[in-house]
DOLUM-728952 format. One line per 8 residues: number of its first residue (from 1); their letters; for each residue y, z, x of C-alpha. Coordinates in Angstrom, 3 decimals. Each point is the difference from the previous one (the first is absolute). Example, Ala and Ser with C-alpha at 12.3 -4.5 7.8 and 13.67 -1.06 7.14 Angstrom:
2
1	as	-4.500:7.800:12.300 ~ 3.440:-0.660:1.370
***
This chain:
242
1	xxxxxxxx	32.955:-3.740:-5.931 ~ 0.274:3.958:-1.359 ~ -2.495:-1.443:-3.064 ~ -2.215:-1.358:2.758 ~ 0.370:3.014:2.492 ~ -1.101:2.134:-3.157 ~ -2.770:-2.041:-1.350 ~ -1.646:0.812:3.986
9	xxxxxxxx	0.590:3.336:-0.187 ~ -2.142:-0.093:-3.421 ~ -2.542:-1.668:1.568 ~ -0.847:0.382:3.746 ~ 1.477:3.717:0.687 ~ -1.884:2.583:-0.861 ~ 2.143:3.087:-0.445 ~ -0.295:3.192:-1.765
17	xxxxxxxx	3.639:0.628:-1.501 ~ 0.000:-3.976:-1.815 ~ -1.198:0.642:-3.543 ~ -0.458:-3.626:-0.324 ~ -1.581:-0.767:2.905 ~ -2.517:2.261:-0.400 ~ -0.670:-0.690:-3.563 ~ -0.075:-3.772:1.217
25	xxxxxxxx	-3.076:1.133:2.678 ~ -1.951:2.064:-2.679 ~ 0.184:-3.080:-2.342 ~ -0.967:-2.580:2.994 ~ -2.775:2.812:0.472 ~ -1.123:-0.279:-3.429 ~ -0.286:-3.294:-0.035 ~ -1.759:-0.586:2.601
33	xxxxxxxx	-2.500:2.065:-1.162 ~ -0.174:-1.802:-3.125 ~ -0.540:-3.332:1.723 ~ -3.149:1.671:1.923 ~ -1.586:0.850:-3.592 ~ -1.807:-3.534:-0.574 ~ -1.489:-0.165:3.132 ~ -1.972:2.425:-0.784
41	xxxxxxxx	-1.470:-1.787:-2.454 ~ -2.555:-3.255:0.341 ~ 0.945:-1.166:-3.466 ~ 3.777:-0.769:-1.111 ~ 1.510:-0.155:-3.082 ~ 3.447:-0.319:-1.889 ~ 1.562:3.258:0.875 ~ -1.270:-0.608:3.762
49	xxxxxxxx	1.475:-2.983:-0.155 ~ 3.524:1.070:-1.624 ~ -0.485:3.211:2.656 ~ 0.043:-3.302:2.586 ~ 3.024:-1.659:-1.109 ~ 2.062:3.367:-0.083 ~ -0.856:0.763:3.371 ~ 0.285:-3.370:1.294
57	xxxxxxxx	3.875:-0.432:-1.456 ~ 0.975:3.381:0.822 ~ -1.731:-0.568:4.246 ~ 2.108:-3.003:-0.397 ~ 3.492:1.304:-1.018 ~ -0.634:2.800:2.561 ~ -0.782:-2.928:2.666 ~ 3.229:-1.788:-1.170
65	xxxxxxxx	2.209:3.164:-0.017 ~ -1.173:0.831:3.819 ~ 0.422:-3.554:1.072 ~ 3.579:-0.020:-1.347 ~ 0.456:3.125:2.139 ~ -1.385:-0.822:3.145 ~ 2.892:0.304:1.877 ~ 0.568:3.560:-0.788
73	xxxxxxxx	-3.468:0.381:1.133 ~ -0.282:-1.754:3.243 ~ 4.208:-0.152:0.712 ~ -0.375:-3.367:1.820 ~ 2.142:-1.605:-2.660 ~ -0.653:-3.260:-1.591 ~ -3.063:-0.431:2.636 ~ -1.384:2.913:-2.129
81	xxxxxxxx	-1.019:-2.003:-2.701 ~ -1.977:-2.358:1.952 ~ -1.928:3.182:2.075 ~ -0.528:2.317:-3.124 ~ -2.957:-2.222:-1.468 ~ -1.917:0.032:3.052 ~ 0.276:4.092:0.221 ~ -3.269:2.126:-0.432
89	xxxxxxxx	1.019:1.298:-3.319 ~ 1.239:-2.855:-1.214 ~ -3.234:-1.925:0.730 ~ -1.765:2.387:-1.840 ~ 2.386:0.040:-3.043 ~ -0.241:-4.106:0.121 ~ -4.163:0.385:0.202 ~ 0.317:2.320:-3.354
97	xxxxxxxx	1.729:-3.090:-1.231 ~ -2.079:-3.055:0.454 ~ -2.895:0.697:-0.516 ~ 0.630:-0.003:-3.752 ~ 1.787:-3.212:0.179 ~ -3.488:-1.898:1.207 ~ -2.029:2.054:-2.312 ~ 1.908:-1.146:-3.019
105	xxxxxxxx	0.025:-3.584:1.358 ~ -2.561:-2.306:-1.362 ~ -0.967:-1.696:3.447 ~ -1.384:3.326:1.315 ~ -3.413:0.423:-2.216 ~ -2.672:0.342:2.553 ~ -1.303:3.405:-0.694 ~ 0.298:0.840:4.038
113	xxxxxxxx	3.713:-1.277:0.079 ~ 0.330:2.915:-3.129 ~ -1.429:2.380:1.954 ~ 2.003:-0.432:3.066 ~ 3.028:0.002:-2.500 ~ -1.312:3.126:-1.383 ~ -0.256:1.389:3.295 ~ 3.345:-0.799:1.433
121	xxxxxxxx	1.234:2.145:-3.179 ~ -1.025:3.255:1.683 ~ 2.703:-0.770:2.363 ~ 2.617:1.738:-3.037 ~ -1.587:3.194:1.479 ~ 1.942:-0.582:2.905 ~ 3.473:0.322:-1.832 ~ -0.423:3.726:-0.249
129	xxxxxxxx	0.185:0.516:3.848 ~ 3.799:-1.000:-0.560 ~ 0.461:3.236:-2.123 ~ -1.905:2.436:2.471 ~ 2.281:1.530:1.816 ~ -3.093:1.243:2.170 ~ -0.956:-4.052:0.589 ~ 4.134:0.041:1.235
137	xxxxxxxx	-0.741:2.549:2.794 ~ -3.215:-1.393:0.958 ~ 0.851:-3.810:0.469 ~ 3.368:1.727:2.147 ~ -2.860:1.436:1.796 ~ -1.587:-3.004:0.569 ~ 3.010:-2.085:1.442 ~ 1.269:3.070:2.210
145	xxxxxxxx	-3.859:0.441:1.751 ~ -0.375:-3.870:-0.401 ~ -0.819:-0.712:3.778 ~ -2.660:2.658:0.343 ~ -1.425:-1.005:-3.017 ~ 0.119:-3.951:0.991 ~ -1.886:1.490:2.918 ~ -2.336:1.749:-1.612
153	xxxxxxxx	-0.791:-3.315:-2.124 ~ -0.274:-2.303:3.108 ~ -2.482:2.935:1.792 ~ -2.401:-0.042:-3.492 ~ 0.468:-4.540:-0.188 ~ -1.364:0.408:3.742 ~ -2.376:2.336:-0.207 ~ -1.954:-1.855:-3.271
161	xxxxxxxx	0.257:-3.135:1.977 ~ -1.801:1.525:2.899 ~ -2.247:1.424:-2.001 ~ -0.768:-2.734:-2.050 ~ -0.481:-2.383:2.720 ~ -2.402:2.396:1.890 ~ -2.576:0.433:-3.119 ~ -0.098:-3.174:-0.965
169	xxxxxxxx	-1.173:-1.374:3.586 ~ -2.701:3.862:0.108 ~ -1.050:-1.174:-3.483 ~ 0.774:-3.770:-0.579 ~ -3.100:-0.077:-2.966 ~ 1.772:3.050:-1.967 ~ 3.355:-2.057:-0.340 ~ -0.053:-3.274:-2.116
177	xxxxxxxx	3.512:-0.712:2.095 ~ 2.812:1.848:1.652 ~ 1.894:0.725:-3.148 ~ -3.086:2.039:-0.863 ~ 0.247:2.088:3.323 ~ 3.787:0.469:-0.735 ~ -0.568:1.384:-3.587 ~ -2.550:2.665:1.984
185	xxxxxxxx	1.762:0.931:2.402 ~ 3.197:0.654:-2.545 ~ -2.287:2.119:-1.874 ~ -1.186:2.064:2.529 ~ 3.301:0.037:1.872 ~ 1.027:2.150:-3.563 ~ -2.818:1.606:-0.321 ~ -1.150:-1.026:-3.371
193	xxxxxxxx	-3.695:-1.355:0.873 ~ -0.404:-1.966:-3.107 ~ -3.654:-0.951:1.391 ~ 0.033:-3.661:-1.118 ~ -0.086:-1.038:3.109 ~ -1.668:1.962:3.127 ~ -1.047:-0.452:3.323 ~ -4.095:0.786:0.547
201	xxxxxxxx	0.251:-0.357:3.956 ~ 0.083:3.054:2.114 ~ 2.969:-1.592:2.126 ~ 1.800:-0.605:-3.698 ~ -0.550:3.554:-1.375 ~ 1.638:1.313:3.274 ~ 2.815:-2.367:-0.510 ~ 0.570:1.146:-3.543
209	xxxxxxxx	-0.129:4.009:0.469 ~ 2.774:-0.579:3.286 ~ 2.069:-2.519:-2.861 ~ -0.036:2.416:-2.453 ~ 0.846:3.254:2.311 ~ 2.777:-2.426:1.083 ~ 1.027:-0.564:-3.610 ~ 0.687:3.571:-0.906
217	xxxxxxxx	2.454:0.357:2.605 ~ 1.887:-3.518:-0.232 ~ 0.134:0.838:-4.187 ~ 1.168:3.493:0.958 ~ 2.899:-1.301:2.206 ~ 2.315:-1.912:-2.605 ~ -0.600:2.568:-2.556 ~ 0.968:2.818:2.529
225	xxxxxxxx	3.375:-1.956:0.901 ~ 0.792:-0.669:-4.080 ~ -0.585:3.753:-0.352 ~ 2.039:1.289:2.726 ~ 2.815:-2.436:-1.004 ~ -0.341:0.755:-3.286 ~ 0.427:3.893:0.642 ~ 3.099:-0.976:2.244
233	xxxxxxxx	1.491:-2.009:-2.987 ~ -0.140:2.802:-2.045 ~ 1.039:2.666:1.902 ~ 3.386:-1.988:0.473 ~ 0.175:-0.517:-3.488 ~ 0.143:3.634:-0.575 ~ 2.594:0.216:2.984 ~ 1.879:-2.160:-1.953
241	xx	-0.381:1.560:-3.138 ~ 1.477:3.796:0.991
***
């Protein structure tokens, strides 16, 4: 139990005054760096490939040592063990796992399959929001101003529906099919305008400048609510900290 209770502390709490915890992030850090280093490549070759391996064992071992300490983590005892793989984080750790497995297998050739693979490897990007303690205060953030947030999300769903559904009845020629008319009106709802696809119709110009108005403040509202949170969080932490 004290071996296991230690061998969390290592890996899931971030603190400050544990040499070897901190060393242990740093070296996590490092190598997730390391695994990033191929993809930045088209071609691959043997060190890529031993860089791969590393990585891979080392994600796994970190996996293992987590699972094993679940119940530190989550304190629902044995029950622990059966939530922990389904976590966020440990979903992520678990998709900078497998995708290696299926590239190295023999069955998975098709040169889209290895590009989805390759893909999915990006994912190992991920594992440094575990060691920002700034990513910590945020995702607090998150779950404290969840229900404005979820309200926020539902207002934006209803709005591109709306929206959607209204241009593509104004301008039924412009819009191959609904999904079309959904993908515009989630641009302009953010504002972006990638100009792929446009209405040409008076009635559909006037529907896109009121979307887009509309956008700026619906985009404006979760990231005012994360920022005011966010300042909260931290000017508690300081509280704390005197």
């Amino acid at each position: 139990m004290k071996l296991r209770k230690r061998l969390f502390e290592i890996v899931d709490i971030p603190s400050g005054n544990d040499v070897v915890s901190s060393v242990y992030d740093y070296f996590m850090i490092v190598v997730i760096l390391a695994s990033l280093v191929p993809l930045a490549f088209k071609q691959t070759n043997a060190a890529f490939i031993t860089i791969e391996k590393v990585t891979v064992a080392i994600f796994i071992l970190d996996y293992v040592m987590r699972l094993l300490t679940a119940d530190f983590k989550l304190g629902k005892g044995c029950v622990s063990f059966i939530l922990y793989p389904f976590t966020f984080m440990a979903l992520i750790d678990l998709m900078c796992i497998l995708p290696s497995f299926t590239a190295l297998s023999s069955g998975f050739k098709v040169l889209k399959v290895i590009r989805l693979v390759r893909a999915l490897r990006v994912f190992r990007a991920a594992k440094m929001l575990r060691y920002s303690k700034s990513f910590v205060i945020i995702s607090d953030v998150i779950k404290e101003q969840k229900s404005p947030l979820i309200a926020v999300c539902i207002l934006a769903l209803t709005y591109i529906l709306i929206s959607a559904l209204v241009v593509f009845n104004v301008e039924p020629d412009t819009f191959e099919d609904f999904f079309e008319a959904i993908y515009w009106a989630t641009v302009s709802l953010t504002t972006v305008g990638y100009g792929d696809i446009y209405p040409v119709s008076t009635a559909g110009r006037i529907i896109t400048m009121l979307s887009s108005l509309f956008g700026i403040a619906v985009i404006a509202l979760p990231a005012g609510i994360i920022t005011a949170g966010f300042m909260d969080k931290l000017q508690k932490i300081k509280g704390e900290g005197r």
